[in-house]
C-alpha positions in Angstrom: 0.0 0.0 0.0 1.6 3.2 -1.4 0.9 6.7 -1.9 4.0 8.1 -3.5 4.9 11.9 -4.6 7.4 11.9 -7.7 9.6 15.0 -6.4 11.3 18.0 -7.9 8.0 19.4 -9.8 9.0 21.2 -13.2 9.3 24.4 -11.4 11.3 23.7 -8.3 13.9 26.1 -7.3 17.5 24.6 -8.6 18.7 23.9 -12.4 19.4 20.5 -14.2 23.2 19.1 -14.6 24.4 20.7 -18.0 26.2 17.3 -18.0 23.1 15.1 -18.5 21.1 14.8 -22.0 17.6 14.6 -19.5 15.1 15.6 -19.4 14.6 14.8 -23.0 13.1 18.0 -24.6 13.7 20.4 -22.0 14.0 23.1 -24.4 10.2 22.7 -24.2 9.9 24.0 -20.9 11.5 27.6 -22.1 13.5 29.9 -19.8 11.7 27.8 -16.9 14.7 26.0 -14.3 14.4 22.3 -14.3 15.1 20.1 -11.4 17.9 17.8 -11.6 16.7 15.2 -13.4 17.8 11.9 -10.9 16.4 11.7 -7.4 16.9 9.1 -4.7 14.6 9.7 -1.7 13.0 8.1 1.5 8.9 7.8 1.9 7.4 7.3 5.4 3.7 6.7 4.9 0.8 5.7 7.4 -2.9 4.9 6.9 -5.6 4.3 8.6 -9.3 3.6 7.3 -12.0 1.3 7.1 -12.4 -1.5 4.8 -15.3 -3.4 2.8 -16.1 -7.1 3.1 -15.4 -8.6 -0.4 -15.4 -12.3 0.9 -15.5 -14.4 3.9 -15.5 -18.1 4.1 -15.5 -20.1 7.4 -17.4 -22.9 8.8 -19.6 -22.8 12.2 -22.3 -24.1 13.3 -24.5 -22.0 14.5 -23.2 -18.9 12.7 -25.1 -17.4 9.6 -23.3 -14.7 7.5 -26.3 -13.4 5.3 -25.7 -9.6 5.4 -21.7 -8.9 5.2 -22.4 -5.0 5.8 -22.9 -6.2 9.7 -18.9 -6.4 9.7 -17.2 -3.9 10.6 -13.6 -3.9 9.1 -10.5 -1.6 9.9 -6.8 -1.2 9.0 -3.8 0.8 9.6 -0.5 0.5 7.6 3.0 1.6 7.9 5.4 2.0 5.3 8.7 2.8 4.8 10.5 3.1 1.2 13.6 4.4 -0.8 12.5 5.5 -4.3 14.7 5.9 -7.6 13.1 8.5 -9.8 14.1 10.5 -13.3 12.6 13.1 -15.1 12.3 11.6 -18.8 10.9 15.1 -20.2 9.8 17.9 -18.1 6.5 16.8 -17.8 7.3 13.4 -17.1 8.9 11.7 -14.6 8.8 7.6 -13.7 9.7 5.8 -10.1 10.7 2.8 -9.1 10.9 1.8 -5.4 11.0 -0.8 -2.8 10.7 -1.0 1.3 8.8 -2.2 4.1 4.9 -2.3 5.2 3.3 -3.6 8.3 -0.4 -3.7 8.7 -3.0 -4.6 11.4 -6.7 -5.6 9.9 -9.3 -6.1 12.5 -12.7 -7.9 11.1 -15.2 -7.5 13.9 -17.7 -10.5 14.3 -19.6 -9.3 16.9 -22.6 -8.2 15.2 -22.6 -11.4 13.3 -25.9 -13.1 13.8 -25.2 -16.8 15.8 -26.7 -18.9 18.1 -24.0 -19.7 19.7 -23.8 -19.0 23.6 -20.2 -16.3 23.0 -19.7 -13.7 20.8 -17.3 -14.4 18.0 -15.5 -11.5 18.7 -12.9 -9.9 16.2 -10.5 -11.3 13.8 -7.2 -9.4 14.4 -4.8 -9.9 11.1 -1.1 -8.5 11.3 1.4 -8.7 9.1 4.4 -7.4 7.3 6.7 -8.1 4.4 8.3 -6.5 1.4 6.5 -3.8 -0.8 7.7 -3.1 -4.5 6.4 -1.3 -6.9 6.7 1.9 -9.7 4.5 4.2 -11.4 4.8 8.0 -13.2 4.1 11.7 -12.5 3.0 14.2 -15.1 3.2 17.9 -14.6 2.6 21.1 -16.5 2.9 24.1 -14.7 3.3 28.5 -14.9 5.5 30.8 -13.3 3.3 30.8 -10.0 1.1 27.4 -10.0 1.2 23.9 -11.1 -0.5 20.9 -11.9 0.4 16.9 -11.8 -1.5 13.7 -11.5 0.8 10.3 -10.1 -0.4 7.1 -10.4 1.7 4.3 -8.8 1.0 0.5 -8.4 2.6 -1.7 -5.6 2.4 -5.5 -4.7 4.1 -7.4 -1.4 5.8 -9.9 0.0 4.4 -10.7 3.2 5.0 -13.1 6.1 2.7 -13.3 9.2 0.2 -15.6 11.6 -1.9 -15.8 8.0 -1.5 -16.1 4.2 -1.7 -12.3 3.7 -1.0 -10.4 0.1 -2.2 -6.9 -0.8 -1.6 -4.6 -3.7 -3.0 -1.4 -4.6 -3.2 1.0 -7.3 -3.4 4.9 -6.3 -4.1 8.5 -8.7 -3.3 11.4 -6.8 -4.2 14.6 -9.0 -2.8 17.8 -7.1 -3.0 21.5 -8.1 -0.9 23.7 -6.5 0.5 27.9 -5.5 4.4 28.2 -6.6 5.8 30.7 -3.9 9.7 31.6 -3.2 10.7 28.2 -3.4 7.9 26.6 -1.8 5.3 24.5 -3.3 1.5 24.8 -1.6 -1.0 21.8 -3.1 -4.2 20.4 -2.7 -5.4 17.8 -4.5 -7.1 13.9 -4.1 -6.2 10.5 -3.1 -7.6 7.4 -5.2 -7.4 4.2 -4.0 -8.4 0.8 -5.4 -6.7 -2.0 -3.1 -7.3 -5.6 -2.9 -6.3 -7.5 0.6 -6.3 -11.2 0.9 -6.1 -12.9 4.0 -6.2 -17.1 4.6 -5.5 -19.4 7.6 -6.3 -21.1 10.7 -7.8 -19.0 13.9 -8.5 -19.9 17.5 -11.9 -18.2 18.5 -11.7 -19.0 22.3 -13.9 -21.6 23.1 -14.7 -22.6 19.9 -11.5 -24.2 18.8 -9.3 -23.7 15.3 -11.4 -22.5 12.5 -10.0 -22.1 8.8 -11.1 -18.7 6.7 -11.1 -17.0 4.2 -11.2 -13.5 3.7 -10.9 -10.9 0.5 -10.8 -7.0 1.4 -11.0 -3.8 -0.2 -11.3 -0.1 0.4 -14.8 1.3 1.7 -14.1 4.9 0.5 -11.7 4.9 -2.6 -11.6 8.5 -2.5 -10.0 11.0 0.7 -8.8 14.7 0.1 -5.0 15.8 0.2 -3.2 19.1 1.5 0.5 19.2 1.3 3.6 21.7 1.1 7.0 20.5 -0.8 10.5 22.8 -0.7 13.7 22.5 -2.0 16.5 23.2 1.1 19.5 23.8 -1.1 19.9 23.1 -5.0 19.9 19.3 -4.3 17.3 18.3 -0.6 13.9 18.9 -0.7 11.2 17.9 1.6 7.5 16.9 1.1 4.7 16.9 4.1 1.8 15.5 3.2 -1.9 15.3 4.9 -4.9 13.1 3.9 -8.3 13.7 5.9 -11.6 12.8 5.4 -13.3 8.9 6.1 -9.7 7.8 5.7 -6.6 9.3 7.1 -2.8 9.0 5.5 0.4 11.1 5.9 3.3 11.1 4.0 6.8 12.5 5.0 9.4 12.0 1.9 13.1 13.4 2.1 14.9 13.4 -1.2 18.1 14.0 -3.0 18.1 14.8 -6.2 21.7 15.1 -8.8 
């Protein structure tokens, strides 16, 4: 689970290496300065939100799933990354990067109808694992504002009590104010994720029961407010804030040569 900034917009404050042929086409962006067109950076990135019942398969007597709505399902991830990126031309640039995610899932049962003499409770899933993925940022942009739309895809490698595997695809579009170096934005956060979930759990006095569950966002969309700066001709910084039904921040530190 990603959501990913590609950094250095076309009109950050510092000017491409005359040694390097990118961006390709640059003379298409005028007098405007270009960023260096390579960046290396670290994303920190948290979420939390509720998620839809897809699928749930599990066998007990005495417990009826007819209406999956009664289930209550919620999630909070952590992830940590290093991204590559590179401005191809200066309205596009394409990242590749790789890191670490955790997650805790908790399906609530409660409110399942059963007739048995406990309540079932709630299913708590953790995990973490590997997260990989890439994806592109186009920009266009004047003297004083900006526009750019990202969209990044990202898979996993998980280990964990549970056969666990999620991937998710995100669009963030942002328009932004261009200020003395410092970039204001607001703009959207798309979200279509698929979580899968398998194994054996103990409900307590019940014994070991096998499931099956399949998960996906509830809200796909949440708004976005962020600021991004260059410190130098080479660091910048991004801050990041998503409110709404479902809330995410995003802290990325980058180089770029």
């Amino acid at each position: 689970m990603k959501t990913t900034l590609a950094l250095g917009l076309m009109l950050a404050a510092s000017t491409a290496s005359a040694e390097s042929s990118l961006p390709f086409g640059r003379e298409w962006a005028g007098d405007a300065d270009l960023p260096p067109p390579f960046g290396i950076s670290v994303d920190l990135f948290t979420l939390q939100g509720d998620y839809d019942l897809q699928e749930l398969q599990f066998t007990l007597p005495g417990v009826s799933l007819e209406d999956p709505s009664v289930i209550d399902v919620e999630t909070e991830i952590e992830e940590e990354d290093i991204k590559f990126d590179v401005w191809l031309f200066p309205f596009l640039n394409i990242f590749g990067l790789y890191g670490h995610i955790s997650g805790d899932t908790r399906v609530d049962l409660s409110q399942v109808p059963s007739a048995l003499p406990i309540p079932l409770g709630t299913l708590p899933v953790k995990y973490d694992g590997q997260v990989y993925g890439g994806g592109f940022t186009l920009a266009y942009g004047g003297e004083h504002w900006f526009a750019s739309l990202t969209g990044t895809y990202t898979d996993t490698d998980l280990k964990g009590d549970f056969d666990s595997s999620v991937e998710s695809t995100t669009w963030q579009p942002r328009i932004g104010y261009v200020n003395d170096g410092w970039q204001y934005y607001v703009g959207g956060f798309y979200l279509d994720a698929d979580e899968k979930h398998s194994g054996n759990f103990v409900f307590p006095g019940l014994g070991t029961i096998p499931f099956n569950v399949e998960l996906t966002e509830k809200d796909s969309f949440s708004y976005t407010a962020g600021v991004h700066t260059m410190l130098g001709d080479h660091l910048e910084v991004t801050l990041e804030l998503g409110g709404g039904n479902r809330k995410t921040t995003l802290l990325n530190i980058g180089w770029r040569f």
